[in-house]
PDB file of N, CA, C, O and CB in Angstrom:
ATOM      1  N   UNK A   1      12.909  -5.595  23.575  1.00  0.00           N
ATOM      2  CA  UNK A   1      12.790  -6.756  22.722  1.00  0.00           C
ATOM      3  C   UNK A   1      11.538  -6.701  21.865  1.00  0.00           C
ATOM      4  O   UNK A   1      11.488  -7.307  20.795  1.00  0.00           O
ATOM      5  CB  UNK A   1      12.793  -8.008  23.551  1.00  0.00           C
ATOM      6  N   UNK A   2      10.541  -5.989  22.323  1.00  0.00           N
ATOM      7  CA  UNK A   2       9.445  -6.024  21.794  1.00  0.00           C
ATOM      8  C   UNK A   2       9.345  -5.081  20.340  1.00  0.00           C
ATOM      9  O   UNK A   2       8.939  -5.456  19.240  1.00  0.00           O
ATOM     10  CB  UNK A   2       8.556  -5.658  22.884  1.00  0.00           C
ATOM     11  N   UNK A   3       9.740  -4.045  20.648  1.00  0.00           N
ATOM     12  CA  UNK A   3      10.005  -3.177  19.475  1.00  0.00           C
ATOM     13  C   UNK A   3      10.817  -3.607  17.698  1.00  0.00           C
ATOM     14  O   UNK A   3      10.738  -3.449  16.480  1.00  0.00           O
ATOM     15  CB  UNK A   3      10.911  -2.171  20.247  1.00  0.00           C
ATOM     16  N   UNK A   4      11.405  -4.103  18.588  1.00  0.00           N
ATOM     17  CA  UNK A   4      12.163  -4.774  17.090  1.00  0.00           C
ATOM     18  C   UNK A   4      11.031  -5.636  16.287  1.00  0.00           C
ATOM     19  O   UNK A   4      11.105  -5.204  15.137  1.00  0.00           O
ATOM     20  CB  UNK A   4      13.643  -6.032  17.496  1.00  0.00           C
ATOM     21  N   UNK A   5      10.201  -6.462  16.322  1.00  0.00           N
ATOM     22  CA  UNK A   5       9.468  -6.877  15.084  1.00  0.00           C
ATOM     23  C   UNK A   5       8.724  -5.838  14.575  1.00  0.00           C
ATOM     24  O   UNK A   5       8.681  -5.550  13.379  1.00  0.00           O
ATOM     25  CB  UNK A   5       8.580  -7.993  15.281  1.00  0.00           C
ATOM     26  N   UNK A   6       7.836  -4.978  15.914  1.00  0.00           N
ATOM     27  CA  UNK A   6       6.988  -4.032  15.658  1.00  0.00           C
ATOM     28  C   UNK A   6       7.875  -3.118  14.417  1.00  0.00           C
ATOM     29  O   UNK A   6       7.210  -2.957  13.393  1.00  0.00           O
ATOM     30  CB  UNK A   6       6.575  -3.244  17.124  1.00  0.00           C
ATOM     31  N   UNK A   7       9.304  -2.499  14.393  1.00  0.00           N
ATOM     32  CA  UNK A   7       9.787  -1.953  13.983  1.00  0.00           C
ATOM     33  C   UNK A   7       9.969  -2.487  12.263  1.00  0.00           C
ATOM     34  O   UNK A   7       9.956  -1.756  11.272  1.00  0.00           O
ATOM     35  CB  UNK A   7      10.638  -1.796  14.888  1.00  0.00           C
ATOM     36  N   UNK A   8      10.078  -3.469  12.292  1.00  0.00           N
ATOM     37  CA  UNK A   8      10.153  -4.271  11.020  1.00  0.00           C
ATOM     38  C   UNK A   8       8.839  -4.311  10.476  1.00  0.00           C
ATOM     39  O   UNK A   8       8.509  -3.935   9.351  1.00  0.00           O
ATOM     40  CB  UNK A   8      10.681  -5.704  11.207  1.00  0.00           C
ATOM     41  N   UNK A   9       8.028  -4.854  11.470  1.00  0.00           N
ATOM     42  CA  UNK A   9       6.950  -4.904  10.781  1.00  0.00           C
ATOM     43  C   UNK A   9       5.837  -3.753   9.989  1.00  0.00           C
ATOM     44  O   UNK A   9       4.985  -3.815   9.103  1.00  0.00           O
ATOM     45  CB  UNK A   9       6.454  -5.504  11.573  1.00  0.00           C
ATOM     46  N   UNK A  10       6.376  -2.774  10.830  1.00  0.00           N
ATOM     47  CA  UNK A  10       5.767  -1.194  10.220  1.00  0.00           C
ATOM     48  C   UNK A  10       6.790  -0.610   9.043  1.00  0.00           C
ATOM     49  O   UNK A  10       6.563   0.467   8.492  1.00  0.00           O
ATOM     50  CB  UNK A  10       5.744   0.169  11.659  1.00  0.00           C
ATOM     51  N   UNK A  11       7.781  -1.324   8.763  1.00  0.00           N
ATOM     52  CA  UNK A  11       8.686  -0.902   7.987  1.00  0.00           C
ATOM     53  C   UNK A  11       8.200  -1.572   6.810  1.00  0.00           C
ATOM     54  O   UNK A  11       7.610  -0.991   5.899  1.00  0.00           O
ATOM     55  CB  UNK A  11      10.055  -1.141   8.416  1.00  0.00           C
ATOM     56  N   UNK A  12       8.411  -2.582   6.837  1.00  0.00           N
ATOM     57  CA  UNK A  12       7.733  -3.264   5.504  1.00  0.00           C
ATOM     58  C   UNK A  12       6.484  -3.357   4.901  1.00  0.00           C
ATOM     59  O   UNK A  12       6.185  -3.892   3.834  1.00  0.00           O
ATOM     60  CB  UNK A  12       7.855  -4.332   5.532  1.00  0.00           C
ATOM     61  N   UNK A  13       5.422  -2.462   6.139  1.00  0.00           N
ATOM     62  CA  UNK A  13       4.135  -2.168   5.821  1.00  0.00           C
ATOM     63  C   UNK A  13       4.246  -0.745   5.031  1.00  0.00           C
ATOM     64  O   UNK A  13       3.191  -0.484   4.452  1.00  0.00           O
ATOM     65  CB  UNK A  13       3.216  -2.158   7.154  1.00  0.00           C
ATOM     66  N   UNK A  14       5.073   0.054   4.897  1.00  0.00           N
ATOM     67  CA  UNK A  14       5.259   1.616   4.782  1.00  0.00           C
ATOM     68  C   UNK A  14       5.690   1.195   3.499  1.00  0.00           C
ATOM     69  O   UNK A  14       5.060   1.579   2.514  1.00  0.00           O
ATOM     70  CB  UNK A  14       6.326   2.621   5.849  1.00  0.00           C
ATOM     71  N   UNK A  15       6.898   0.296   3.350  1.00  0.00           N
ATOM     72  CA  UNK A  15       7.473   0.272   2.273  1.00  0.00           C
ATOM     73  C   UNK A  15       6.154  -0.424   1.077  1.00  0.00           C
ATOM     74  O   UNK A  15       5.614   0.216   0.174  1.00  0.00           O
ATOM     75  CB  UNK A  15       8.932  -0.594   2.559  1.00  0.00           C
ATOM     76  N   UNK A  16       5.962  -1.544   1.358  1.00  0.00           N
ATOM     77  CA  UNK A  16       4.292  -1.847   0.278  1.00  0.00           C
ATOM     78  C   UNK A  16       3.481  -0.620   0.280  1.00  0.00           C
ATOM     79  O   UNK A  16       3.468  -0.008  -0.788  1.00  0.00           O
ATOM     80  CB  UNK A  16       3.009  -3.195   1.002  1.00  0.00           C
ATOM     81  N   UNK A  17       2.857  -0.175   1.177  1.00  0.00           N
ATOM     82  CA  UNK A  17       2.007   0.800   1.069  1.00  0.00           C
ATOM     83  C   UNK A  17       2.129   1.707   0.153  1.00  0.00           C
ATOM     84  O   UNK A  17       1.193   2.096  -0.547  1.00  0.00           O
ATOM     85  CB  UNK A  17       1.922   1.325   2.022  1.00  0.00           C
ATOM     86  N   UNK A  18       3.370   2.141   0.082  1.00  0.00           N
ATOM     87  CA  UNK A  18       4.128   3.182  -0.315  1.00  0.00           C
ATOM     88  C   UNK A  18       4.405   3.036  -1.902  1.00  0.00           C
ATOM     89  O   UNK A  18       4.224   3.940  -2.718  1.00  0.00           O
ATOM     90  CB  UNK A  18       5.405   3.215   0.551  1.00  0.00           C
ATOM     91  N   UNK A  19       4.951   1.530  -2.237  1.00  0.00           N
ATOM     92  CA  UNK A  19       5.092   1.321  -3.182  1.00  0.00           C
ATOM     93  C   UNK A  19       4.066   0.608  -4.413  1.00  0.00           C
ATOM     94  O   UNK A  19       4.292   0.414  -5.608  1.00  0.00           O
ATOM     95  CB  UNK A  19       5.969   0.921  -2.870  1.00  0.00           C
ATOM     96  N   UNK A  20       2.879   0.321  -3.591  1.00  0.00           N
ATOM     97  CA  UNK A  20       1.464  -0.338  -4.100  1.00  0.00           C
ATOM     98  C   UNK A  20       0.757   1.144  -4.239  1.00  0.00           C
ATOM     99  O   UNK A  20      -0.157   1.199  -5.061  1.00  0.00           O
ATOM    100  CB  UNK A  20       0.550  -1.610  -2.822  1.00  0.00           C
ATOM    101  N   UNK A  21       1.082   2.357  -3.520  1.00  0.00           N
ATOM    102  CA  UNK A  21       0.383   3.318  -4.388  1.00  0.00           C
ATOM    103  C   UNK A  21       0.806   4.371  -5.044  1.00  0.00           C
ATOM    104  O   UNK A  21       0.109   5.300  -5.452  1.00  0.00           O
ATOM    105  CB  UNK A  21      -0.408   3.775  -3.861  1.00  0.00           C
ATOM    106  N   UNK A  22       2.981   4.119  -5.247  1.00  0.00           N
ATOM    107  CA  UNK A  22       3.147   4.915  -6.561  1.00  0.00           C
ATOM    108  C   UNK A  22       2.979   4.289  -7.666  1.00  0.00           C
ATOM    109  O   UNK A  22       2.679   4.899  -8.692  1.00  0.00           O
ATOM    110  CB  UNK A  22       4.324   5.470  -6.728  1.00  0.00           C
ATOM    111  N   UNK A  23       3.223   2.375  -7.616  1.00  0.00           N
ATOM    112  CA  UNK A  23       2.639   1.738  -9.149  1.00  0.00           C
ATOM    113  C   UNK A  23       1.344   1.909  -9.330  1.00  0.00           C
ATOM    114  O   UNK A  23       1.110   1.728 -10.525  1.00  0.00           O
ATOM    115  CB  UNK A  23       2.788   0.188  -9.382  1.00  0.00           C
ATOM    116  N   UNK A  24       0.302   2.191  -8.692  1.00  0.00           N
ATOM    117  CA  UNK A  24      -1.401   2.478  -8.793  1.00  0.00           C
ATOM    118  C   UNK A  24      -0.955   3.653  -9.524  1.00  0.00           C
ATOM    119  O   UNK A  24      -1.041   3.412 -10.728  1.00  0.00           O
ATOM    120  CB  UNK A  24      -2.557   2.757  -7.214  1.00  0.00           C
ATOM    121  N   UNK A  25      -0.472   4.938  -9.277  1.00  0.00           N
ATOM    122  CA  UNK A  25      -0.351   6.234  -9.794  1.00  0.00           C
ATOM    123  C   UNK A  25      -0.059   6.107 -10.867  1.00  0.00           C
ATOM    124  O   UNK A  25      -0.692   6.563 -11.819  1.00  0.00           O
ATOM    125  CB  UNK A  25       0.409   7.051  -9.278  1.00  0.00           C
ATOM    126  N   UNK A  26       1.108   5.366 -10.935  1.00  0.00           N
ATOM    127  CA  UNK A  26       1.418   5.186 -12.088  1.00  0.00           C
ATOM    128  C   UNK A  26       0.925   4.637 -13.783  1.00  0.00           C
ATOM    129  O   UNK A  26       1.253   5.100 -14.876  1.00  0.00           O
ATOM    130  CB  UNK A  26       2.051   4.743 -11.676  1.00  0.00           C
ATOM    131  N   UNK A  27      -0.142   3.270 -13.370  1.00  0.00           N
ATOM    132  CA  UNK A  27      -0.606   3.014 -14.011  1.00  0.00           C
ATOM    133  C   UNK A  27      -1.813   3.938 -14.525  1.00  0.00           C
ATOM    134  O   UNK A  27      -2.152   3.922 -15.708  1.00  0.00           O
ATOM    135  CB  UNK A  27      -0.637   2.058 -13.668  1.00  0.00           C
ATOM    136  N   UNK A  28      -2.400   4.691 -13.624  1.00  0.00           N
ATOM    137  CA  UNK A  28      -3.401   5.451 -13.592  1.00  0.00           C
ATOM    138  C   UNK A  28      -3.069   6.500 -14.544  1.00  0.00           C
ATOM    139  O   UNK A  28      -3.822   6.852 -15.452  1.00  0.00           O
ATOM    140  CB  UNK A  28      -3.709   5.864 -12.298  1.00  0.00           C
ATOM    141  N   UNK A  29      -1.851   7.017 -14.296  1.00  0.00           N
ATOM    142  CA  UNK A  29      -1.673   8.060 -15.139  1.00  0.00           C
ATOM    143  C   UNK A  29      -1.018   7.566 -16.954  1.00  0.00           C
ATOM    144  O   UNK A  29      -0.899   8.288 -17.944  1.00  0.00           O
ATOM    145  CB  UNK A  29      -0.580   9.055 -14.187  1.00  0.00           C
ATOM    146  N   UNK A  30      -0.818   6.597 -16.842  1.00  0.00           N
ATOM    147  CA  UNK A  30      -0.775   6.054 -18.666  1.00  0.00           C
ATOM    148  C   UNK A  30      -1.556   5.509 -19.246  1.00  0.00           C
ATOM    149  O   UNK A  30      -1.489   5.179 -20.431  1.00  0.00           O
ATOM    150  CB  UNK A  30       0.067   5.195 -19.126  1.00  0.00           C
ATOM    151  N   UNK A  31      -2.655   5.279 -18.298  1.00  0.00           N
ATOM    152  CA  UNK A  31      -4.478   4.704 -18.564  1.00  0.00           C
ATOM    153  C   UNK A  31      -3.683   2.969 -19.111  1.00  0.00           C
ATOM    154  O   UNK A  31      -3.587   2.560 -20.268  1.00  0.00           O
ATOM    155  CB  UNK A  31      -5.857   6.020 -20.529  1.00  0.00           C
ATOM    156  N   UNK A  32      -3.360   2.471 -18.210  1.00  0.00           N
ATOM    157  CA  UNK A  32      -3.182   1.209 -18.256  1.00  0.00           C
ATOM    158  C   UNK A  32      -3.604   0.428 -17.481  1.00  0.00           C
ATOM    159  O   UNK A  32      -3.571   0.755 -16.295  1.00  0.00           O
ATOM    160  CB  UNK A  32      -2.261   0.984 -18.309  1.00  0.00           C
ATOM    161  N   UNK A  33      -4.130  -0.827 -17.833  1.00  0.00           N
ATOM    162  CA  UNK A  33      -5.369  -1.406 -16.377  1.00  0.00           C
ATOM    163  C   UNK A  33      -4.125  -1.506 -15.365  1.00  0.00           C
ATOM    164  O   UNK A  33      -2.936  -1.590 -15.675  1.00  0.00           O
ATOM    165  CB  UNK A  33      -6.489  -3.466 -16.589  1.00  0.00           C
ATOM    166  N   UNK A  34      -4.638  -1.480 -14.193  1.00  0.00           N
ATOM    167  CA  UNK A  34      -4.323  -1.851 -13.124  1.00  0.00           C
ATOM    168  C   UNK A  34      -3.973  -3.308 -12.831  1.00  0.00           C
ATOM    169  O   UNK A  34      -2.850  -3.759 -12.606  1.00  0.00           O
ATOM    170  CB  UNK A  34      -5.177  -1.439 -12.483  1.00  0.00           C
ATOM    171  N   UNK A  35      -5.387  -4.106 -12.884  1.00  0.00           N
ATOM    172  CA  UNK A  35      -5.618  -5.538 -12.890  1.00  0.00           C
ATOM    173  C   UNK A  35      -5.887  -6.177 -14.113  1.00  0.00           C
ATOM    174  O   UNK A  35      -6.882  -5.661 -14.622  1.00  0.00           O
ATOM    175  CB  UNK A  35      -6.622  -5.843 -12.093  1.00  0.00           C
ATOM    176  N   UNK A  36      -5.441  -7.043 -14.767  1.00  0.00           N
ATOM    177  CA  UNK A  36      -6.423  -7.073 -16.090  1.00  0.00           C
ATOM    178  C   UNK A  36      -7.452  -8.140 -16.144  1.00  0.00           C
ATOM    179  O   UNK A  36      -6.794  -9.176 -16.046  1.00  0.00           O
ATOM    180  CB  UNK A  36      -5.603  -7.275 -17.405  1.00  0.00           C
ATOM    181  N   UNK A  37      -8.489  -8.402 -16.228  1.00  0.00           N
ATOM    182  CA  UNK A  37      -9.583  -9.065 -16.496  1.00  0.00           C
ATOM    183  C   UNK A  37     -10.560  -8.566 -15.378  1.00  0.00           C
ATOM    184  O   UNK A  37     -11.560  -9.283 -15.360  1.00  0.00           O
ATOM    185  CB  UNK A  37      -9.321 -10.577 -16.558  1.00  0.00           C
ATOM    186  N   UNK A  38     -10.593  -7.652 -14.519  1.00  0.00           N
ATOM    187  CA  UNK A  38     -11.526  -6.701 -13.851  1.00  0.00           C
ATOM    188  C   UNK A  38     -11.565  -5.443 -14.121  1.00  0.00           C
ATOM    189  O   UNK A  38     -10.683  -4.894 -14.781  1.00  0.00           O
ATOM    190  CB  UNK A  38     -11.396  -6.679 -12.663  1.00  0.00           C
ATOM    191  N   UNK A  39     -12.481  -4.899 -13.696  1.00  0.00           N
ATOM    192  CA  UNK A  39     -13.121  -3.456 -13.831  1.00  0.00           C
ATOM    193  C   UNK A  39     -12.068  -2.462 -13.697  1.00  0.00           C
ATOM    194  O   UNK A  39     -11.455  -2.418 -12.631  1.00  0.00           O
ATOM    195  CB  UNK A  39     -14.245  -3.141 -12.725  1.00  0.00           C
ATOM    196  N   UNK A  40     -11.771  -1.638 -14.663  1.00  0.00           N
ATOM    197  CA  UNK A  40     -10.977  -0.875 -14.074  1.00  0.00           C
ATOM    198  C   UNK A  40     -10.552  -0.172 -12.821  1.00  0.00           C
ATOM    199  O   UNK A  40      -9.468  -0.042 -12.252  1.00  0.00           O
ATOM    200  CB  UNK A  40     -11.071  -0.390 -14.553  1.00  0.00           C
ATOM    201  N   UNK A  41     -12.357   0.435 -12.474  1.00  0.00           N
ATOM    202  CA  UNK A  41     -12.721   1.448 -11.696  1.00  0.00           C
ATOM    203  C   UNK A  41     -12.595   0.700 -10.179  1.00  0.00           C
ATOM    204  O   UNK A  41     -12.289   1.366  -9.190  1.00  0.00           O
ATOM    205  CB  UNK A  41     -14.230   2.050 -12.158  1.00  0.00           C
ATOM    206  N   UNK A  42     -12.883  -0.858 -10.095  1.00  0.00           N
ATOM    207  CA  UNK A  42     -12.683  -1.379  -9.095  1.00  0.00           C
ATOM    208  C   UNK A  42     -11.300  -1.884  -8.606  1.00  0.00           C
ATOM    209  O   UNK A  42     -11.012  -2.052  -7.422  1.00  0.00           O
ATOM    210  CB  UNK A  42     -13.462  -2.150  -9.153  1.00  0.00           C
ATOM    211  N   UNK A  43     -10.562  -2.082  -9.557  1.00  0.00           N
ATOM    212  CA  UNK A  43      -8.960  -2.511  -9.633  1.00  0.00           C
ATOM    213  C   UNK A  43      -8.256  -1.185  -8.905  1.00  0.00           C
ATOM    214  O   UNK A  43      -7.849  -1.156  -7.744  1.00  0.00           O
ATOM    215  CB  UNK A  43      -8.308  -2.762 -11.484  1.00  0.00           C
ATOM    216  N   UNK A  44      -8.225  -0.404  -9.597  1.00  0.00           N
ATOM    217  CA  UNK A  44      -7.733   0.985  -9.200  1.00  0.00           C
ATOM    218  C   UNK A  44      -8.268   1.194  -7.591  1.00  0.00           C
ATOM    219  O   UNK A  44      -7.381   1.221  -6.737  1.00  0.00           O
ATOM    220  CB  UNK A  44      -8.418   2.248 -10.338  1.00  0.00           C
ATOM    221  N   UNK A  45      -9.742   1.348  -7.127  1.00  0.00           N
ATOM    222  CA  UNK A  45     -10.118   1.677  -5.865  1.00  0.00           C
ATOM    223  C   UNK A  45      -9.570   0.923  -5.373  1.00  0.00           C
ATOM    224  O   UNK A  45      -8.739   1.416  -4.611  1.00  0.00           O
ATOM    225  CB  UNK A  45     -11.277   1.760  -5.473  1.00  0.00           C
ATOM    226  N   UNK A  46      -9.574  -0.744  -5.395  1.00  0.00           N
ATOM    227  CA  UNK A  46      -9.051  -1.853  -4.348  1.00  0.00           C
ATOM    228  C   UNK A  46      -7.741  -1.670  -4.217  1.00  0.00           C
ATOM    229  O   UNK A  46      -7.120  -1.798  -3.162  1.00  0.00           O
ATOM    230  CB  UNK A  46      -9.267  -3.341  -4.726  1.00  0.00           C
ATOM    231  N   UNK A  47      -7.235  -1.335  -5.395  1.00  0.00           N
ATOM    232  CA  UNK A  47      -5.717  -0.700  -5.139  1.00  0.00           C
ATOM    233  C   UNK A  47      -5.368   0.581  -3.964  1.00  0.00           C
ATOM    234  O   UNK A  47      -4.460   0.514  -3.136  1.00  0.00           O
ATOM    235  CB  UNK A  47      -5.286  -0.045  -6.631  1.00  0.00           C
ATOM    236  N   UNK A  48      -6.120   1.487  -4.092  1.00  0.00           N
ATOM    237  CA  UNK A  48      -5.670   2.508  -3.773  1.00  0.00           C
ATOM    238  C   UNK A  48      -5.993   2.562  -2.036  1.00  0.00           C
ATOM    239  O   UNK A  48      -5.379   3.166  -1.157  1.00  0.00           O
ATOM    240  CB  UNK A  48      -6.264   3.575  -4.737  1.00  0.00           C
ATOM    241  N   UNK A  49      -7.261   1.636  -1.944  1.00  0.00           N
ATOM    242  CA  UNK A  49      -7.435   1.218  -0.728  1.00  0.00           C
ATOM    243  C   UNK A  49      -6.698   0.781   0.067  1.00  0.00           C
ATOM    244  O   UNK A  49      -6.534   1.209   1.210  1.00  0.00           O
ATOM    245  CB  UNK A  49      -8.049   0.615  -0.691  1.00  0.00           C
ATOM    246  N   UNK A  50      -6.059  -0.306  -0.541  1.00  0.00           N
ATOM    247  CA  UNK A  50      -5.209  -1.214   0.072  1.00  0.00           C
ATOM    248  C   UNK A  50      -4.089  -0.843   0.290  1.00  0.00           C
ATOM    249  O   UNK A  50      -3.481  -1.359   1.227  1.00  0.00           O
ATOM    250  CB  UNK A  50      -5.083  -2.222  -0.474  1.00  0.00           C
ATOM    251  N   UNK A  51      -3.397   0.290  -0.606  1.00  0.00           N
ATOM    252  CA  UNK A  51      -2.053   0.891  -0.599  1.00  0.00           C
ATOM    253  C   UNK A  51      -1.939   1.870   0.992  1.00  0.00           C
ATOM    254  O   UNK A  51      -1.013   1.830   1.803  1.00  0.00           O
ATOM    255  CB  UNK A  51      -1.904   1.949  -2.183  1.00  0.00           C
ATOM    256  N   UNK A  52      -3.454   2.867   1.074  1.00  0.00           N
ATOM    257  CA  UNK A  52      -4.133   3.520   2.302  1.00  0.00           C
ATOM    258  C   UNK A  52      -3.446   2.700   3.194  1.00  0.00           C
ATOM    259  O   UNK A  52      -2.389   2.770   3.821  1.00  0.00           O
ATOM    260  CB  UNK A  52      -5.816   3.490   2.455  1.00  0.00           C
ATOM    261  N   UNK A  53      -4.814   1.501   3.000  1.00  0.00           N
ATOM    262  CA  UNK A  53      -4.315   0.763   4.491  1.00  0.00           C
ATOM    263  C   UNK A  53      -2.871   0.148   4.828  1.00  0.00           C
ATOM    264  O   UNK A  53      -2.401   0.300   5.955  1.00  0.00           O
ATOM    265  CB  UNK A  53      -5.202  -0.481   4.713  1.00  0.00           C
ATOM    266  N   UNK A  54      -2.315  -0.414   4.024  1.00  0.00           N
ATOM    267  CA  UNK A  54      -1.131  -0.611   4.303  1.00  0.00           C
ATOM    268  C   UNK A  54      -0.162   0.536   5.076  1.00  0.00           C
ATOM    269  O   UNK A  54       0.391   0.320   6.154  1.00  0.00           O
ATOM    270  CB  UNK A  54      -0.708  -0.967   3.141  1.00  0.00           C
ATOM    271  N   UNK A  55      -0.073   1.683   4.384  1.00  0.00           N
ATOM    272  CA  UNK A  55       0.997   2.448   5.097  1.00  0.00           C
ATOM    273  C   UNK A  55       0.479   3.411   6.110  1.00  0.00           C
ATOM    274  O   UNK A  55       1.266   4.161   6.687  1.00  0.00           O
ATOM    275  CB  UNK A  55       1.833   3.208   4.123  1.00  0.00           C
ATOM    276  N   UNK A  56      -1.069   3.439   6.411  1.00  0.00           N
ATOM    277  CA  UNK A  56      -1.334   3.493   7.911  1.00  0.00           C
ATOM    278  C   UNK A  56      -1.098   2.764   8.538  1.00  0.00           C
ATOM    279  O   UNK A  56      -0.569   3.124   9.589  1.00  0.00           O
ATOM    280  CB  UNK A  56      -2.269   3.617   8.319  1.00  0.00           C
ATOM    281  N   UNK A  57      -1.354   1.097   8.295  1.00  0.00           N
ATOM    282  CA  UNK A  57      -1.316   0.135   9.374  1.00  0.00           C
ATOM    283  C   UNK A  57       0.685   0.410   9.671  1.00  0.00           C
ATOM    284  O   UNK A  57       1.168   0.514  10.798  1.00  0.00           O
ATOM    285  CB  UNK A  57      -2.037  -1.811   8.699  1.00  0.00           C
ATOM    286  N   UNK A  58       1.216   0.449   8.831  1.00  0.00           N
ATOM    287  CA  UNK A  58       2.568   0.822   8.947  1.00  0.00           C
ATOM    288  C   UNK A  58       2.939   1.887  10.087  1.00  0.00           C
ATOM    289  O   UNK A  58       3.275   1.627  11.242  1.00  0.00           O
ATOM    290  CB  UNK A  58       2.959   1.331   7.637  1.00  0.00           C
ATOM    291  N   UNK A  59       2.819   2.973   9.573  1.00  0.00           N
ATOM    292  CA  UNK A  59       2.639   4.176  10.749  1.00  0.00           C
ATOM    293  C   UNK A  59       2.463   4.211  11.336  1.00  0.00           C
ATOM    294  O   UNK A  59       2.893   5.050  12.127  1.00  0.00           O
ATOM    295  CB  UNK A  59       2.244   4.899  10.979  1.00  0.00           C
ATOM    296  N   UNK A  60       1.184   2.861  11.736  1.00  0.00           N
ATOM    297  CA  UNK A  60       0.566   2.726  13.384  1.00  0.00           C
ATOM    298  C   UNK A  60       1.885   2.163  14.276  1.00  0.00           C
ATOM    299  O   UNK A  60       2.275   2.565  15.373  1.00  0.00           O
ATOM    300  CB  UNK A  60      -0.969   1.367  13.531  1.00  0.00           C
ATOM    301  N   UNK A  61       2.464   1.032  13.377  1.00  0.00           N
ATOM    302  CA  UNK A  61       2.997   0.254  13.893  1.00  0.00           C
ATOM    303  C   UNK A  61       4.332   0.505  14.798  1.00  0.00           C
ATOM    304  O   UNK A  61       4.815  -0.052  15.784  1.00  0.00           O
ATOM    305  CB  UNK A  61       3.065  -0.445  13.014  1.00  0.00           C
ATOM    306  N   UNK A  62       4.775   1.877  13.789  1.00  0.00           N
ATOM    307  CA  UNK A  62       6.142   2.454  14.043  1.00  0.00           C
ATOM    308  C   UNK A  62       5.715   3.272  15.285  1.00  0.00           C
ATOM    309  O   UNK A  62       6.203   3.289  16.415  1.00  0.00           O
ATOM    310  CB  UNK A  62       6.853   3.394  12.720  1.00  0.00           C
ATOM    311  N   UNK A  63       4.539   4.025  14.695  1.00  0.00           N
ATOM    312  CA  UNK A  63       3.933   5.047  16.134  1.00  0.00           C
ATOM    313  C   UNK A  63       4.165   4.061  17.479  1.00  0.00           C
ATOM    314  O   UNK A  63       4.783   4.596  18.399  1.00  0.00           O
ATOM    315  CB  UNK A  63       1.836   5.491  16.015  1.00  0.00           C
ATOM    316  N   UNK A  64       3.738   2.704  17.673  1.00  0.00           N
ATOM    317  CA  UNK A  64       3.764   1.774  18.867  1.00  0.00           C
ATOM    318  C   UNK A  64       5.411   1.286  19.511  1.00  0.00           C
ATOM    319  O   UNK A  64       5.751   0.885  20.624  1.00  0.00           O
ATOM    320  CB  UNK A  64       2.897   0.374  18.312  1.00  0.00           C
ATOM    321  N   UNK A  65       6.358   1.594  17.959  1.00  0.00           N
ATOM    322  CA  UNK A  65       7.407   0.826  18.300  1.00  0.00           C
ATOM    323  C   UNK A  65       8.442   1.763  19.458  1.00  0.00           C
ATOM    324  O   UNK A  65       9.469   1.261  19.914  1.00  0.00           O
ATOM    325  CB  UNK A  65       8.147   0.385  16.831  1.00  0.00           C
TER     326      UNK A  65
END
């Protein structure tokens, strides 16, 4: 019983992760802001960070399920 949220829940962490850092790539590579009314250089890192953590915390999750 326990596995099943864990399972969801690492699923939908993989899937953001996943998909918060091919649109980062993406934007990156047509030199289009990321965020607009912040720093590029910080938009992009907080992005790319966050995309990281997401689909580790994902992986962890599945690793547990």
């Amino acid at each position: 019983m326990e596995s099943g949220p864990a399972i969801f829940a690492g699923t939908a962490c993989v899937l953001f992760g996943a998909a918060l850092l091919l649109w980062t790539a993406a934007r990156l590579r047509l030199r289009a802001p990321v965020a607009h009314g912040v720093s590029p250089v910080a938009s992009a890192a907080l992005s790319l960070f966050f995309g990281v953590a997401a689909l580790g915390g994902g992986i962890w999750c599945l690793g547990y399920a």
